[in-house]
Structures are given as C-alpha cells and as structure tokens.
C-alpha positions in Angstrom: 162.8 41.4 127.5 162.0 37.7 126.0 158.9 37.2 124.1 157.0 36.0 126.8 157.0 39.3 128.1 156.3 41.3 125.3 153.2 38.8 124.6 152.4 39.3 127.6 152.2 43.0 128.0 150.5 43.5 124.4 147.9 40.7 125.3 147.0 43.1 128.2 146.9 46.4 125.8 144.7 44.4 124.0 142.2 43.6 126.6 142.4 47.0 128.2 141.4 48.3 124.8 138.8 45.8 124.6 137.3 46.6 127.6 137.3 50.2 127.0 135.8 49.9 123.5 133.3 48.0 125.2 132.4 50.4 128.6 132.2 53.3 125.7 128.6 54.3 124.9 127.8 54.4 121.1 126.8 57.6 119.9 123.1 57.9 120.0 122.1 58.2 116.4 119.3 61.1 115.9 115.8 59.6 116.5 113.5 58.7 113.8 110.1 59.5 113.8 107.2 57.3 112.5 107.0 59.2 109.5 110.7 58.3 108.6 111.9 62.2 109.4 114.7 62.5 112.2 114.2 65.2 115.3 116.3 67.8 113.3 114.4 67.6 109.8 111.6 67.7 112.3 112.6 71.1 113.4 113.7 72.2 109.6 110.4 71.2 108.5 108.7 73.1 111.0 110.5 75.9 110.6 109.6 76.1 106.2 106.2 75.8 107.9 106.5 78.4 109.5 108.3 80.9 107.0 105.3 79.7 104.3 103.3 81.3 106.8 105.3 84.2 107.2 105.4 84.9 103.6 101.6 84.3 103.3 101.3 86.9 106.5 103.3 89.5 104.5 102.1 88.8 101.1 100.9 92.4 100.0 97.5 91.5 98.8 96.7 89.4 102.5 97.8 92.3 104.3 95.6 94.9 102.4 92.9 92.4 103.1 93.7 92.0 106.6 94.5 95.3 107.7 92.5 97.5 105.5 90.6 100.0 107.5 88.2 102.6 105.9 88.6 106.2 106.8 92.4 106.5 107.4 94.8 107.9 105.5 97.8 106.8 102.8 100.3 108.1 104.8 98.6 106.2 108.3 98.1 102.8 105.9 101.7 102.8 105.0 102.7 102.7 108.7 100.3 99.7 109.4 101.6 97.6 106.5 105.6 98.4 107.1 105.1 98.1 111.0 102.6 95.0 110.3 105.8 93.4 107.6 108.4 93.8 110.5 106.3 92.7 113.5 105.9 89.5 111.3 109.0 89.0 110.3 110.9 89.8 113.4 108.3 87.2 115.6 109.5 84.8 113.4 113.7 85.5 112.5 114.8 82.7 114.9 113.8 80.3 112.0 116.8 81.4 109.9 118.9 78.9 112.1 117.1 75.9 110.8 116.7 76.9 106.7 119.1 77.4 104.7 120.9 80.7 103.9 118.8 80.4 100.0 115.5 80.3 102.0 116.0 83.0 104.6 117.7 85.3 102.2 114.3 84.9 100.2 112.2 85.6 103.0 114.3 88.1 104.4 114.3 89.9 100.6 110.2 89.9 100.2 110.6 91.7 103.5 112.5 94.1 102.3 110.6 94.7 98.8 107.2 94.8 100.1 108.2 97.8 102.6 110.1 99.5 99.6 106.7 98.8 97.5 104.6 100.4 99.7 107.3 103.5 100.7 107.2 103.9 96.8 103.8 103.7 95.6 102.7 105.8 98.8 105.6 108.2 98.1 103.9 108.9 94.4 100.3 109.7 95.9 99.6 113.0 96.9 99.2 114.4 100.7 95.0 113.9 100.7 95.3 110.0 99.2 93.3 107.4 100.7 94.3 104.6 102.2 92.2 103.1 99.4 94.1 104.4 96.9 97.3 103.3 98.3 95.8 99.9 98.4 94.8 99.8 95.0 97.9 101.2 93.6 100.0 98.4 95.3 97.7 95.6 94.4 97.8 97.0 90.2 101.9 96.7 90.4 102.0 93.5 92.4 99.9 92.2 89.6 101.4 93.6 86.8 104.8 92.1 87.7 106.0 89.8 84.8 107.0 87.0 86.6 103.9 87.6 89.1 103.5 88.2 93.0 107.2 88.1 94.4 105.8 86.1 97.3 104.6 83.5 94.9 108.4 83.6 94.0 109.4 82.5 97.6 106.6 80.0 98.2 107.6 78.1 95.5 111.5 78.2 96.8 110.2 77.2 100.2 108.0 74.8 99.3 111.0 73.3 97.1 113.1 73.4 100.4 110.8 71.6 102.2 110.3 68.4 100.0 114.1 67.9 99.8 113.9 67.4 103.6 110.9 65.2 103.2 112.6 62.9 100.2 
C-alpha cells in the first residue's frame, strides 16, 4: 500500500467517526428547576418532606393527642398507638429509596422505640389501667429523656439531610 492509500482510508475513518459523533445524541443532562434543584433532588426533597411528617405522625406525644379516646383501656390504647406507628410507617417505606441509608435507619429506629416504649410502659401497668394512665406514663419518660423526645433527635437529622440537598 503507498501512502496515498493509507491517507486515504484513515481520512475516511475520520469522517465516519465524525459523522457518527455527530448523529449521536448528547446525553440529556437532569432538568433543572427554577429554584436551581434538579428532578432527582426534587424527589429526595420530597421524600425528607415526607419522612418529617412521618416522624411528626408517630411522635408519641402527637399520637396520644390524636388518638386518645376516653373510656378504653391500657391494654386497647396500646394496640391503637403500635397499629397507628406501623400503618404510618409502612404508607410511607417507599421513601427509603430516595434518603439516605442514615435517614431511613433513623426513621425506621423511632419506629421501632416508640412501639417498644409503649409495649413497656403498658407492660408495667396493671390489668384495670386506663388508657389515661398509659398516656401519661409515656408522655413523663419521653420527657424525662436526657437528650429529649427521640423524635426531636430525627427531625433534626432530617432536617440536616434536607438542606445538604438544597445547598
């Protein structure tokens, strides 16, 4: 082969290559919304939004207020608040896919120590207790917790989560 060939054949190469570089869509770069936030810290955004609300839903003391019902029973209160906890957090478990593994680990823990608070404290009443008294048995140890309401705890981690996507 002389060099006229080989020019030849490489100048083609190079205008194939060309060509195809050129007929090749870009990738599409995630779009931005007007507040400067792409579709997917959209979604992670929404989804902190929605565990804040979540943990304010199963906060102890906002369930007592919520579901407090004169007239029952310890035994029939403690069944409302640990069916209430896993209705909530259940409805709402598909937002583990968009957080991160601190945030739903959080979440997923105040689950578990709010039912274990209230299978505790109703497991230290005796048979006749109120619901009352259950209620205000839970709300004197979330309060006396050093460093205070464990869902105050994972608000604050939350709420941290959530301005590192909005920075």
């Amino acid at each position: 082969m002389d060099n006229a060939t080989v020019s030849l054949i490489v100048s083609v190469l190079a205008f194939l290559l060309a060509i195809a570089a050129f007929l090749k869509k870009p990738a599409k770069p995630d779009a931005v919304s007007p507040n400067g936030i792409s579709n997917t810290g959209q979604l992670k955004l929404q989804a902190y939004e929605r565990l804040v609300l979540l943990t304010e839903r199963i906060a102890l003391p906002n369930l007592i207020c919520r579901l407090s019902q004169p007239g029952i029973s310890a035994y029939e209160m403690k069944i409302i608040l640990t069916e209430n906890i896993k209705a909530e957090f259940e409805y709402n478990s598909t937002q583990q896919l968009y957080v991160s593994p601190v945030s739903w680990d959080a979440v997923r823990n105040l689950k578990e120590q709010n039912i274990m608070i209230v299978t505790k404290v109703a497991a230290l009443l005796p048979p006749e207790a109120s619901a009352a008294d259950l209620n205000k048995k839970i709300l004197e140890l979330i309060m006396s917790q050093p460093n205070g309401p464990i869902h105050e705890l994972v608000l604050q981690a939350l709420n941290f989560e959530a301005k590192k996507l909005m920075t």
